[in-house]
N, C-alpha and C positions, 0 to 999 in steps of 0.2 A: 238325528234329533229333530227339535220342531225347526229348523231353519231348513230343512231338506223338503218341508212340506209348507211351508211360506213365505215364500219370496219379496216379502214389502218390508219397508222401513231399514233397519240394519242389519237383519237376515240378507237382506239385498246385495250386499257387499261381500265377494268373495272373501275365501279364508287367504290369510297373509302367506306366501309361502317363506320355506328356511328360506335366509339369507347364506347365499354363497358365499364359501371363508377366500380371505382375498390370497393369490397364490404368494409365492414367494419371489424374493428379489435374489436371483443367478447368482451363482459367483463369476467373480470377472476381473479383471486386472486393471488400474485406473492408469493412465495417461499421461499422470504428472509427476510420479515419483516411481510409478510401476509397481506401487504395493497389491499383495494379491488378496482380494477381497472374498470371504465364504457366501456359498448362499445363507440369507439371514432371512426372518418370519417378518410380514408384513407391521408397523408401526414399532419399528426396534431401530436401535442403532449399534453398530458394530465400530469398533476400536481396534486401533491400531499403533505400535510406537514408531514414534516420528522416523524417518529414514534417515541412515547415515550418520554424522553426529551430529542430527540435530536434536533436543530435549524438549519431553510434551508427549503428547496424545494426537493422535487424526482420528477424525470420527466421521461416518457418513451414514445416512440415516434411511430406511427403506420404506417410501409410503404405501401406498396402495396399486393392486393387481400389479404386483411386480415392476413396478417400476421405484427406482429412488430417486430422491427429494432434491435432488442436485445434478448438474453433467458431472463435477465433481467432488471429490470427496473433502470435506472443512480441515483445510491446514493451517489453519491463524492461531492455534495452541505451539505451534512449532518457531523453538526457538533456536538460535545459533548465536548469534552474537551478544554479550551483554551491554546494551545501548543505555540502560539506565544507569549504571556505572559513569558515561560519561556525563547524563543529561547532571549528575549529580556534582559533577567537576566543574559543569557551564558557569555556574556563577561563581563571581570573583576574579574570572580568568578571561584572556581572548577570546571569541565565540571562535575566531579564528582555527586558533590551536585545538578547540575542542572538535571542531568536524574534520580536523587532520586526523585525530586520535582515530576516529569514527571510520573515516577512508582509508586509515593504514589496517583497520580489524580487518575490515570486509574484504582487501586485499589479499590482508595472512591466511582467511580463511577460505579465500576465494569464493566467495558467496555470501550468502544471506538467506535467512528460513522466511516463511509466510509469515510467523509472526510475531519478525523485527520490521515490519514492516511501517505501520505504523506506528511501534516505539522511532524509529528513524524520521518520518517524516512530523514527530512531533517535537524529539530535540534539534529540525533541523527549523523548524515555525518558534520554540522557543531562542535559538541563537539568534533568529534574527532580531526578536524582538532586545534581545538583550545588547546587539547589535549595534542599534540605535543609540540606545544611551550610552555603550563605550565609544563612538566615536563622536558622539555629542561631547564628551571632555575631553577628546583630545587636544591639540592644537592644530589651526586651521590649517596651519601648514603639513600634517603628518594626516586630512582625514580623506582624503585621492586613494596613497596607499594604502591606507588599512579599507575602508572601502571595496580596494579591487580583489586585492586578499582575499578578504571574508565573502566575495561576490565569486571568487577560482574554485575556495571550499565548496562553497552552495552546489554550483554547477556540478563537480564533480560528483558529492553529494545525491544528487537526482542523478548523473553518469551511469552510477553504482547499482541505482533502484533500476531505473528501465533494462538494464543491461542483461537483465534474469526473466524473460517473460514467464517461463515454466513455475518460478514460484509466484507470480502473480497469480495465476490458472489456480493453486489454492488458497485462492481469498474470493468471498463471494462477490457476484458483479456489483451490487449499489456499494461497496466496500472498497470494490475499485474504482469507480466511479468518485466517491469522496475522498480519497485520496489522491485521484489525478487532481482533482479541482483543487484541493489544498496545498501541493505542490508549486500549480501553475499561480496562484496567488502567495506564495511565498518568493517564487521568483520574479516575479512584479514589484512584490515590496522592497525585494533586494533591488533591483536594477534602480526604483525608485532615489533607493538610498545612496546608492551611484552618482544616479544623475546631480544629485544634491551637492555632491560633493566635489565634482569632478571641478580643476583648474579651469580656467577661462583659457587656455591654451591649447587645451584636451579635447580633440573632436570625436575621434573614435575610440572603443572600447570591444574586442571582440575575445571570447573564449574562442582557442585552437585546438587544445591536448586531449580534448574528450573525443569519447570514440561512438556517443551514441546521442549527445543533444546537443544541437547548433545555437549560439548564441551571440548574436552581436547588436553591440548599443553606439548607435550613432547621433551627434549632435549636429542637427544641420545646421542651429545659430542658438542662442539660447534661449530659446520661446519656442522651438521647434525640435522635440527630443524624436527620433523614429528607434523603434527596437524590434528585433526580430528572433521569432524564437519558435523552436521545432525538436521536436523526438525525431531520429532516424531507425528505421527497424523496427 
């Protein structure tokens, strides 16, 4: 045409060539539960049913030239335990007794899916709060114990979470990240509530029976609390 015989202005500008179609994302076998994934067409998401008996969908999503959108594939639809069952029992009742309830499922069931994950770390942020005000009416003499109590639940509690790093691996990272942080400031507030209450007698206060997070609360005088706290593994 006339742009082959004139070269100025927007004739000037090569022709656009095709866009190359972006390839596809392999199949492969993910890491964290070992489900086996097909090859899928770039900007698609492929589904899968949760592993084992846990209830829900896994989905992992395949962006562009063959690569997907994640190291791994989204298990936070993956449920195992009914945790909103007991958040729904918390009020009215010892917060205590409710994350015994909590520790004995995870127990029976030996585990936990990606996501009860944060169903758990938010009935464990609501007992505490609820916490407060059952031993706000206690009697001064009864709030040590209930205190240490509701402080052994917690612990174990968090125990149970870190105790599964594999189903962590499906929860995305800023999701792990908000929930370590939410954790580590529920266990502050508990130890807080501790300290509040502890006798004038009571110098130290250490959890032993967990098998994955160290905790002990020491009173050097009562002006001077030290506490120490750490994941193992």
């Amino acid at each position: 045409g006339i742009c082959k015989k004139a070269r100025r202005g927007l004739c000037a500008i090569p022709p656009r060539r095709q866009e190359r179609p972006s390839p596809n994302c392999l199949h492969t076998v993910d890491t964290v539960w070992g489900l086996k994934w097909p090859t899928q067409p770039a900007r698609s998401t492929a589904k899968r049913q949760c592993p084992d008996k846990q209830r829900g969908e896994v989905t992992w999503k395949c962006g562009y030239w063959g690569l997907r959108t994640s190291e791994h594939p989204d298990y936070s639809k993956c449920v195992l335990t009914d945790i909103h069952k007991h958040a729904r029992n918390l009020r009215g009742s010892d917060p205590s007794t409710g994350l015994e309830s909590v520790n004995n499922d995870i127990e029976n069931e030996n585990s936990f899916a990606t996501g009860d994950i944060e169903a758990i770390v938010n009935l464990l942020d609501a007992a505490s709060n609820i916490q407060e005000m059952y031993v706000s009416q206690a009697p001064k003499s009864e709030r040590e114990e209930l205190s240490g109590v509701f402080w052994k639940q917690s612990v174990e509690t968090v125990d149970h979470l870190v105790s599964q790093p594999q189903v962590w691996l499906g929860l995305a990272q800023e999701k792990t990240n908000s929930q370590i942080d939410t954790i580590q400031n529920i266990l502050d507030t508990v130890a807080k509530q501790m300290v509040d209450n502890l006798k004038d007698t009571t110098s130290t206060f250490v959890i032993e029976h967990t098998k994955h997070v160290t905790l002990q609360l020491k009173v050097v005088n009562r002006n001077d609390i030290e506490t120490k706290f750490g994941f193992e593994g």
